[in-house]
C-alpha positions as a LaTeX table, in Angstrom:
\begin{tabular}{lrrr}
\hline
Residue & $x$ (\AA) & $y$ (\AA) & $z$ (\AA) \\
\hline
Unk1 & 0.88 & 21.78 & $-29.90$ \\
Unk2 & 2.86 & 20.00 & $-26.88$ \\
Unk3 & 3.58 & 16.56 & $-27.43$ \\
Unk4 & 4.37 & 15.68 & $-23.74$ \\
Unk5 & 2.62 & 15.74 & $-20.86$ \\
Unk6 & 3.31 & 14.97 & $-16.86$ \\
Unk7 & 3.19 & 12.85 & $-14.53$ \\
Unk8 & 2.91 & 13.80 & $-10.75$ \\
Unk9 & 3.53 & 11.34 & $-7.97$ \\
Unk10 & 1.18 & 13.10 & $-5.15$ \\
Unk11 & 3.11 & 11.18 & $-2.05$ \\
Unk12 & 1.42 & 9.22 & $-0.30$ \\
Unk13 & $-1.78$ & 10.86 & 1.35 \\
Unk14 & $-0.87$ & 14.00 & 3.65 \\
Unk15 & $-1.78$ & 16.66 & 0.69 \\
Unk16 & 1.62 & 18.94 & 1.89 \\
Unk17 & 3.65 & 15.63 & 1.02 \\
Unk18 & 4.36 & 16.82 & $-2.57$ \\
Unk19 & 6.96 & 18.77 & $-3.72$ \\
Unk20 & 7.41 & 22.06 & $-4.83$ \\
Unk21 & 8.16 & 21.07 & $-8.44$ \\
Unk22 & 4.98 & 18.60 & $-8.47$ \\
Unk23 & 2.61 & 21.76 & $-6.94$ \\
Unk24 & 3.65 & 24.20 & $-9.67$ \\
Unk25 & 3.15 & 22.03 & $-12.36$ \\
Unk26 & $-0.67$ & 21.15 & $-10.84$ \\
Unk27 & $-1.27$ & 24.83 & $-10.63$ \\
Unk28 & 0.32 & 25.72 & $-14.12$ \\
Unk29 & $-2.07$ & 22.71 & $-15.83$ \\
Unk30 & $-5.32$ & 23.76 & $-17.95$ \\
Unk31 & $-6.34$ & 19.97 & $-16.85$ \\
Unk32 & $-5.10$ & 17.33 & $-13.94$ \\
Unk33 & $-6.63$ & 14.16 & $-14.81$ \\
Unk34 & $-7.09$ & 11.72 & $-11.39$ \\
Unk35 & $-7.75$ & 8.36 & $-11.25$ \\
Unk36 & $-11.04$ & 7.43 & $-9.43$ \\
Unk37 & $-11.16$ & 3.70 & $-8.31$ \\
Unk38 & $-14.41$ & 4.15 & $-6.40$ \\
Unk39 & $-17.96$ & 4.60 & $-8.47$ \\
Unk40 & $-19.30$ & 7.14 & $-6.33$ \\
Unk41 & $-16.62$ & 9.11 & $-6.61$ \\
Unk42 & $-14.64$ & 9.10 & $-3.62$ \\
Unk43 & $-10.98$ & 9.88 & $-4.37$ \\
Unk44 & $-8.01$ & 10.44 & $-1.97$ \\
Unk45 & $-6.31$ & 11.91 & $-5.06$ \\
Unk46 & $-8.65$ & 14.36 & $-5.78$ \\
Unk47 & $-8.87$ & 15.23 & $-2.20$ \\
Unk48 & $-5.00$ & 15.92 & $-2.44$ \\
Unk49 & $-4.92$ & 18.02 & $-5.85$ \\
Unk50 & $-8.10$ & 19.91 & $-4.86$ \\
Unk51 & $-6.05$ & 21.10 & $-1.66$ \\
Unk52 & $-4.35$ & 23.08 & $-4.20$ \\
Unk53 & $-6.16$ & 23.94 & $-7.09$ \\
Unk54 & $-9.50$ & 24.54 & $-8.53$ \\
Unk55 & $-12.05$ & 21.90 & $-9.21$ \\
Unk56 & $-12.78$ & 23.57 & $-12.42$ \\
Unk57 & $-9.02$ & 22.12 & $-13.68$ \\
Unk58 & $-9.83$ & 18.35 & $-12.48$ \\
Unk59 & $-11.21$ & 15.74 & $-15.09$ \\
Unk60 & $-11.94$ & 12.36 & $-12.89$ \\
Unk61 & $-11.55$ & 8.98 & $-14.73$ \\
Unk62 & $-12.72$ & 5.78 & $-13.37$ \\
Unk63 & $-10.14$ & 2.60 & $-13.28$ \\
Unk64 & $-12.38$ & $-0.17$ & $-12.19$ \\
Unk65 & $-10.30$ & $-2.27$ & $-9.34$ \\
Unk66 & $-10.19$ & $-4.89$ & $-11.26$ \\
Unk67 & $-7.44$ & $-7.39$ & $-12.69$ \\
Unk68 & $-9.08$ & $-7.61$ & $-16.13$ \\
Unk69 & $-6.78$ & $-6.73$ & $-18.18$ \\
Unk70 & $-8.38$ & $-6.46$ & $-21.19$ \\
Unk71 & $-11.17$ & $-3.74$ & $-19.43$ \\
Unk72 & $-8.19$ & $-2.10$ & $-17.76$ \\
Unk73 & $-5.94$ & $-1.72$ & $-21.13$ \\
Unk74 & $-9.06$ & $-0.64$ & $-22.90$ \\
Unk75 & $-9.22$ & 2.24 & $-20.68$ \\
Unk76 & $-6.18$ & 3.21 & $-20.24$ \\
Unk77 & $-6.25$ & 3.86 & $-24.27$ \\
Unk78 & $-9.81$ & 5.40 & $-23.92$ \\
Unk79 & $-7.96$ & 7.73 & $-21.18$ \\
Unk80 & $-4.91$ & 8.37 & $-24.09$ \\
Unk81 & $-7.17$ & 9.56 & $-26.75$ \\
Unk82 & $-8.78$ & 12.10 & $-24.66$ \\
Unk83 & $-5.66$ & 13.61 & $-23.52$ \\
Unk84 & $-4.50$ & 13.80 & $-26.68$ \\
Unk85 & $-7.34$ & 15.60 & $-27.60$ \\
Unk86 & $-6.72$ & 18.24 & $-24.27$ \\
Unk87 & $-3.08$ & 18.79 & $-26.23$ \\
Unk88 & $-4.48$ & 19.31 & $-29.58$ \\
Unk89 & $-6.98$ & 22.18 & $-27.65$ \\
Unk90 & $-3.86$ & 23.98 & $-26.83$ \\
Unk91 & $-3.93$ & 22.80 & $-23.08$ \\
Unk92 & $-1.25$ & 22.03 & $-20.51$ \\
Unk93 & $-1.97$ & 18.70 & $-19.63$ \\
Unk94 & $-1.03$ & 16.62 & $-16.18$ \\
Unk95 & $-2.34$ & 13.08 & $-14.69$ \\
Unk96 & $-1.24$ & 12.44 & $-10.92$ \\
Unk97 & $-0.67$ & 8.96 & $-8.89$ \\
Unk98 & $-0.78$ & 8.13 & $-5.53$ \\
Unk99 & 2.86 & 8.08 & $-4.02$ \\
Unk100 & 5.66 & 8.07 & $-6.67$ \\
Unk101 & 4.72 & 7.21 & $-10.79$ \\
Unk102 & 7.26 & 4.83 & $-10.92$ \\
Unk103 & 6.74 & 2.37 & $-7.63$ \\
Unk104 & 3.60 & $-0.23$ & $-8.53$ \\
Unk105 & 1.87 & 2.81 & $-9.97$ \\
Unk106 & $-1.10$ & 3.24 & $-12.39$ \\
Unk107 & 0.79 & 5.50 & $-14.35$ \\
Unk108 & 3.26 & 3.47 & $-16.00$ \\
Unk109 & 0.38 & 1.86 & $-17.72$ \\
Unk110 & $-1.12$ & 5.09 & $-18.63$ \\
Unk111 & 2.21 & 6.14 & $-19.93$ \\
Unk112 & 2.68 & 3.23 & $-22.09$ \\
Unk113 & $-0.66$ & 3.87 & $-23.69$ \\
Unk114 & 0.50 & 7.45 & $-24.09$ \\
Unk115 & 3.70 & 6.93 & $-25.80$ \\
Unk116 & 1.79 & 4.33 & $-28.55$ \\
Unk117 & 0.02 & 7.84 & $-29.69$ \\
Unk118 & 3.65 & 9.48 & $-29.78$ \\
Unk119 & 2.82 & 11.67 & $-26.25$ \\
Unk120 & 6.10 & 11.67 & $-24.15$ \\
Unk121 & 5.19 & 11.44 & $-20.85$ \\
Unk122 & 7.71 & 13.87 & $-18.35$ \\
Unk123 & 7.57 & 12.23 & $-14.28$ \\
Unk124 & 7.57 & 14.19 & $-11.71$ \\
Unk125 & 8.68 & 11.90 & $-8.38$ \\
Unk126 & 6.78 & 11.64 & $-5.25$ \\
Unk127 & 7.33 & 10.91 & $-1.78$ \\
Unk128 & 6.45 & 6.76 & $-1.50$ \\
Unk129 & 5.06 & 5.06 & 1.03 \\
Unk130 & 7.90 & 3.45 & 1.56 \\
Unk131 & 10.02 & 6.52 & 2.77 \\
Unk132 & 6.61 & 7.76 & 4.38 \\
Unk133 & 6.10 & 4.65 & 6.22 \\
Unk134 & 9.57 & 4.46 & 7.61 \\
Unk135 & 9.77 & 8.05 & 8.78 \\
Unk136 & 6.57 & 7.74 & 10.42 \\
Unk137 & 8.03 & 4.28 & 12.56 \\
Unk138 & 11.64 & 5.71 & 13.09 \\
Unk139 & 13.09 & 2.89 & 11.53 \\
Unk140 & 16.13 & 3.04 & 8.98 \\
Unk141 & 15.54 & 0.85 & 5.79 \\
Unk142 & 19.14 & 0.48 & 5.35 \\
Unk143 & 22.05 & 1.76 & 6.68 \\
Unk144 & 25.67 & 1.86 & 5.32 \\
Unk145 & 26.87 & $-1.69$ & 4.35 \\
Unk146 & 23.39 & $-3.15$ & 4.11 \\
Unk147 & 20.31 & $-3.51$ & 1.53 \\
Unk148 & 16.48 & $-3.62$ & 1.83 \\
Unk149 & 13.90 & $-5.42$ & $-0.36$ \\
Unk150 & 10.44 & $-4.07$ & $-1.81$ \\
Unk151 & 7.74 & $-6.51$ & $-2.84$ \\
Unk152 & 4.19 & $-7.12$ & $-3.49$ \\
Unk153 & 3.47 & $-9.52$ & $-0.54$ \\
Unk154 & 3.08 & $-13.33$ & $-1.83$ \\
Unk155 & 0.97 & $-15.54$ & $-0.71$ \\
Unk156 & 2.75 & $-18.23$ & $-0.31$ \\
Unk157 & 4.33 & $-18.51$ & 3.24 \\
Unk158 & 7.57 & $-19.73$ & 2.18 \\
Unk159 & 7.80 & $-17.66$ & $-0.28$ \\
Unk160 & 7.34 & $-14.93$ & 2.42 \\
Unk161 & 9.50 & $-16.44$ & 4.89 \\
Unk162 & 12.40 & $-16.36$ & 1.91 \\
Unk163 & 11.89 & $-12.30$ & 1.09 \\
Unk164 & 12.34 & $-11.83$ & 4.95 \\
Unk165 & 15.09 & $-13.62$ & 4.94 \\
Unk166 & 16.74 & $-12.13$ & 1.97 \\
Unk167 & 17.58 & $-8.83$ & 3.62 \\
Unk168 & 18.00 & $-6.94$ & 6.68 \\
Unk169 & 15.36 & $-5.13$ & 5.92 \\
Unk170 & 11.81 & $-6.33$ & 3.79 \\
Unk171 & 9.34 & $-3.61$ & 2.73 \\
Unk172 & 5.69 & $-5.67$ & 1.54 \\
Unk173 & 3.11 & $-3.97$ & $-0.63$ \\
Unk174 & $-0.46$ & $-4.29$ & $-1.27$ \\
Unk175 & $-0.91$ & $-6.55$ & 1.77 \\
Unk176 & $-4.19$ & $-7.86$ & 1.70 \\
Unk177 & $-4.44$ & $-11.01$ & $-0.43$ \\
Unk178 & $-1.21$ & $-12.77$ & 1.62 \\
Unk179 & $-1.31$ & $-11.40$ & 4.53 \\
Unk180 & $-2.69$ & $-14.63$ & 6.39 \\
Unk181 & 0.69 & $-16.23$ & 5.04 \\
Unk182 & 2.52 & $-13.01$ & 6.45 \\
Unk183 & 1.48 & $-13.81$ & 9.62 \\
Unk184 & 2.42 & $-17.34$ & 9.58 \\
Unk185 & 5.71 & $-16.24$ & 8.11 \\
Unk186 & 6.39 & $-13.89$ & 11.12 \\
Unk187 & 6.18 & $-16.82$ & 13.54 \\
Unk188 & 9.19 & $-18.48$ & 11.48 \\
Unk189 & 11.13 & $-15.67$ & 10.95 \\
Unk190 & 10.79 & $-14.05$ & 14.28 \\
Unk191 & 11.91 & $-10.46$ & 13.06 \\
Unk192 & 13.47 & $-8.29$ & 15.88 \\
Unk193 & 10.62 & $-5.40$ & 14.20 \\
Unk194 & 7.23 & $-5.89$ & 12.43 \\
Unk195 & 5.07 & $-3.29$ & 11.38 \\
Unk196 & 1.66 & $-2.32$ & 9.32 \\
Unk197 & 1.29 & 1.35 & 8.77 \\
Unk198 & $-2.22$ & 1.72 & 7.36 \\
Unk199 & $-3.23$ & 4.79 & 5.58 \\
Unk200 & 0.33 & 6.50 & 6.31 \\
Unk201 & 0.11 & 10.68 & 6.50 \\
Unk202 & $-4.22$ & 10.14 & 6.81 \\
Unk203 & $-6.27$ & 11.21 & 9.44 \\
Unk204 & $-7.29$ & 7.57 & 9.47 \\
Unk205 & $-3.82$ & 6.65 & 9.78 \\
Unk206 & $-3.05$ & 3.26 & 12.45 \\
Unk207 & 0.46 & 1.68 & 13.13 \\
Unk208 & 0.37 & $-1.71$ & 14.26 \\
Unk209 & 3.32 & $-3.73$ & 16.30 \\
Unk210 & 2.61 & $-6.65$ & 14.42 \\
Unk211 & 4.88 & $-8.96$ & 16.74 \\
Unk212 & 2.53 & $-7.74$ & 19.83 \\
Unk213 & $-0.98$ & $-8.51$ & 18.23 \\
Unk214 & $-2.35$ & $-9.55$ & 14.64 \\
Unk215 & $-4.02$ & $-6.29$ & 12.98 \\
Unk216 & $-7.59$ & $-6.96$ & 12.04 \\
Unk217 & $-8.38$ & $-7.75$ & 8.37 \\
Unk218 & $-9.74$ & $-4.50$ & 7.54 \\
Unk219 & $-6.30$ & $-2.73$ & 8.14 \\
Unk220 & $-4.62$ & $-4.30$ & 5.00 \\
Unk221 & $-6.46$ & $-2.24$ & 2.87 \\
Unk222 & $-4.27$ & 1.27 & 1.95 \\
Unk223 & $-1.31$ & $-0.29$ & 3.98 \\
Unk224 & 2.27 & $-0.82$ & 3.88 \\
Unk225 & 4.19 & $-3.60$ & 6.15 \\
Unk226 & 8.09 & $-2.99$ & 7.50 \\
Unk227 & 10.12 & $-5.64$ & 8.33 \\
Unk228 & 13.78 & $-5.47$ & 10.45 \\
Unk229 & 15.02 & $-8.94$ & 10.77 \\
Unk230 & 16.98 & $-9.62$ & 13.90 \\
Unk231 & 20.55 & $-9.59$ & 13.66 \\
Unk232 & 21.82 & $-12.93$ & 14.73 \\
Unk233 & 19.06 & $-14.69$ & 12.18 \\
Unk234 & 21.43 & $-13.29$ & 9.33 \\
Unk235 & 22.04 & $-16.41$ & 7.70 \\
Unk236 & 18.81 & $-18.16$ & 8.56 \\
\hline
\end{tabular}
């Protein structure tokens, strides 16, 4: 019986943005368990993994978006046990993530509940929304002599303001809850580049010049924010 099983970062929407490695282990798996966040079923995950295999090998599990931690570490177990029952069937056994496993991912959480029952757990990277987003703009996150910073976006505006100022470049993550202090943080910073790329490699995909116009609410949600400070603000 295999005591491992994998972990496939899917990139981060556009279902040819995964790699080679990550597609031949989907299409060598008896199961590919994907997370499903949305009760009826909807699943941009599944729509990825079902671009290249058979429904017949996907087993949906729903991760209420929640912060209740208790609910959330109770299934993540509840998710462990089966898949430890899949191995002990014989099967080849996979669970995917949005982007890459490792980068504010489900799947560490999953993998810690995993290794309490002894399963290693073997990661296969993905493309990030991160690299995604920046290819998409044409802007360079760092270049040689320099450093960028990733964060889940505060919402605090000073605490903003001091991430933007902390590097030449400031990537923000899951946007919505501060992005009223974002914008109030842009107006002190003045960046020489601002930018929300919403659904990045969709067909719903926007990109907003944030110093040009505020985005509307509704684009925070699936969205990823670039900022390129100006040069002479260095030591702000």
């Amino acid at each position: 019986m295999s005591r491992f099983v994998y972990s496939v970062g899917l990139g981060p929407g556009e279902p040819e943005l995964i790699t080679l490695k990550a597609l031949k282990i989907l299409q060598a798996s008896d199961v590919v368990v994907v997370p499903q966040s949305d009760e009826t079923g909807r699943s941009i995950a599944k729509d990825i993994v079902s671009y290249h295999i058979g429904l017949q090998k996907i087993f949906m599990y729903y991760f209420p978006m929640n912060n209740k931690k208790a609910e959330l570490d109770r299934r993540y177990a509840e998710l462990a046990d089966t898949m430890q029952g899949f191995l002990e069937s014989g099967k080849m056994v996979s669970f995917v993530t949005m982007g890459e496993p490792t980068i504010f991912s489900t799947s560490n959480y999953l993998t810690r509940s995993l290794n309490d029952l002894g399963i290693e757990v073997r990661h296969i990277p993905g493309i990030s929304s991160i690299n995604a987003a920046a290819s998409r703009l044409g802007v360079p996150l760092c270049v040689k002599g320099e450093h960028f910073g990733v964060y889940e976006l505060p919402t605090d505006v000073w605490t903003v303001v001091t991430l933007m100022r902390r590097h030449p470049a400031t990537v923000f993550m899951k946007v919505s809850k501060g992005f009223g202090a974002m914008i109030e943080a842009l107006d002190i910073v003045k960046p020489e580049r601002a930018y929300l790329v919403q659904r990045v490699g969709l067909e719903e995909e926007r990109v907003y010049d944030m110093l040009e116009s505020v985005p509307p609410r509704e684009a925070t949600y699936l969205s990823i924010v670039i900022i390129k400070r100006a040069p002479d603000t260095e030591n702000a």
